[in-house]
N, C-alpha and C positions, 0 to 999 in steps of 0.2 A: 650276269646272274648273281654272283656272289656282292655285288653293289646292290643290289635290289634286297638281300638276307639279309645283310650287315646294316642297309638302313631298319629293316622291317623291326629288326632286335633292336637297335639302338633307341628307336621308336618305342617299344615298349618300355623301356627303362626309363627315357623321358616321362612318357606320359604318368608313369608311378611318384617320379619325381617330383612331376608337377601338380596332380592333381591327387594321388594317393593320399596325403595330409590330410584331405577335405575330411576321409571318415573318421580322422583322428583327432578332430578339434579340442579335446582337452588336454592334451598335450599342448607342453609352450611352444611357444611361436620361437624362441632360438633351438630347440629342440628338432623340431620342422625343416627348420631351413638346413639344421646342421646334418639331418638323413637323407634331405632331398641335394643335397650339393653332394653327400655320400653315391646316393645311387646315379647321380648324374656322371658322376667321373667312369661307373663302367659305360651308359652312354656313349661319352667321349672318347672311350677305348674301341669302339664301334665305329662309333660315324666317321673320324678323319679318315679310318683307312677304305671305309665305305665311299667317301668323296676321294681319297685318292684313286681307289682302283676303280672307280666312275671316268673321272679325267682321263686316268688311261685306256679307256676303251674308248674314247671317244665323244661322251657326253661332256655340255657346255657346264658352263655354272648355273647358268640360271638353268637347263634341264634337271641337274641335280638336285638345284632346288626345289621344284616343281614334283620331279618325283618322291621327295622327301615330304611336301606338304601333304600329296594326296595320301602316301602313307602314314601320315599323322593320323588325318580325317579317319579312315578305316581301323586302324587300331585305335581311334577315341572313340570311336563308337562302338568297337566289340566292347573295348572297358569298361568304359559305362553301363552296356549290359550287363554285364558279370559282378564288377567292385558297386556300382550306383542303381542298381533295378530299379530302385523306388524314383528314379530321374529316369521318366519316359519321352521319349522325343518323339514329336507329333511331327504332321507332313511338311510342317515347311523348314523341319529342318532339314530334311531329308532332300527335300528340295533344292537349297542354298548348299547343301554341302556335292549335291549333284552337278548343281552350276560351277562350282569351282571344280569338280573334277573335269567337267567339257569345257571349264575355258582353259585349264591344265592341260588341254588337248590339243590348243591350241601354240604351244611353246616347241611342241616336236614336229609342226608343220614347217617344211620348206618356203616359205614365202618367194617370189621372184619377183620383185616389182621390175617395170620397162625403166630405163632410165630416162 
């Protein structure tokens, strides 16, 4: 559980990082990068030990990973409602961001091919 908080937060602070600037476009661009590399390091204060204490429960890398996409996807999309309202997303994004959540559903399936 505390793998799934740790990314969820660290997700938020990305997504500020990355896309937060946008509503600040007059502001310079070394300006920019020099906030968003600022707020990315709390990030990175998050996530390794979000991916360590993943590993040790038992989740793969590529699970980690996958759990960490699809919480991208849901926290960019609350943000965008909140920080960007005036960027409405119509159904097929809704759509495409649905498919990678069910083929993300696909990474925690047991496979057992016959040999």
């Amino acid at each position: 559980m505390w793998t799934i908080v740790l990314l969820l937060a660290s997700n938020v602070f990305m997504t500020f990082a990355w896309y937060g600037h946008l509503k600040h476009r007059s502001a310079p661009l070394w300006l920019a990068i020099g906030v968003s590399w600022g707020i990315a390091f709390f990030e990175y204060c998050l996530q390794v030990p979000a991916n360590r204490l993943g590993a040790d429960y038992g989740f793969t890398v590529g699970q980690l990973k996958t759990i960490q996409e699809v919480i991208t996807l849901t926290v960019f999309v609350v943000f965008c409602a909140l920080y960007f309202p005036q960027n409405k997303f119509t159904w097929n994004y809704y759509v495409g961001f649905g498919l990678i959540a069910a083929g993300a559903g696909f990474v925690f399936i047991d496979f057992k091919l016959p040999a």
